[in-house]
C-alpha positions, 0 to 999 in steps of 0.5 A, a space after each residue: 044041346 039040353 041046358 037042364 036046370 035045378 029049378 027044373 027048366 029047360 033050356 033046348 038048343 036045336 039047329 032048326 029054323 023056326 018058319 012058321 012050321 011050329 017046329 019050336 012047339 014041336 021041340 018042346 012037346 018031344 022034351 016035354 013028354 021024354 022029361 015028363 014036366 010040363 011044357 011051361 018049364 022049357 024053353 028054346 033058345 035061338 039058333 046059334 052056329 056057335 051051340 049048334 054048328 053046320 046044321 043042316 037044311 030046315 025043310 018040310 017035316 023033315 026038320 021035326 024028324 031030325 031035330 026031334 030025335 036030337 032033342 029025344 037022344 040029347 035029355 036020354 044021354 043028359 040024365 043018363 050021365 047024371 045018374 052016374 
């Protein structure tokens, strides 16, 4: 899920699991660059079953792959609708 705010922030809900991997980084670097903004614009929130539920596994680079594509399909679909 992307929060995209009128002051231009961003907010990312992903269901990986941060361990150390850089995968929160990672997440912002993909919104960063399908957003065009800068990376000190967008935040990620914790993880939350509620927002994201039933994730799967966090395993290898496996998890930027999926959540990254996520993230990259999400905004996509985000300013799609809002141009509607």
């Amino acid at each position: 899920m992307v929060n995209l705010y009128q002051d231009g922030s961003v907010l990312l809900h992903h269901g990986g699991v941060e361990m150390g991997q850089g995968l929160h980084t990672k997440m912002i670097q993909i919104a960063s660059k399908v957003l065009g903004i800068t990376v000190d614009k967008i935040h990620v929130a914790e993880n939350s079953t509620y927002i994201v539920p039933n994730a799967t596994d966090t395993a290898a680079s496996v998890s930027t792959e999926m959540w990254g594509m996520a993230v990259k399909v999400c905004i996509h679909t985000s300013t799609v609708l809002m141009r509607v």
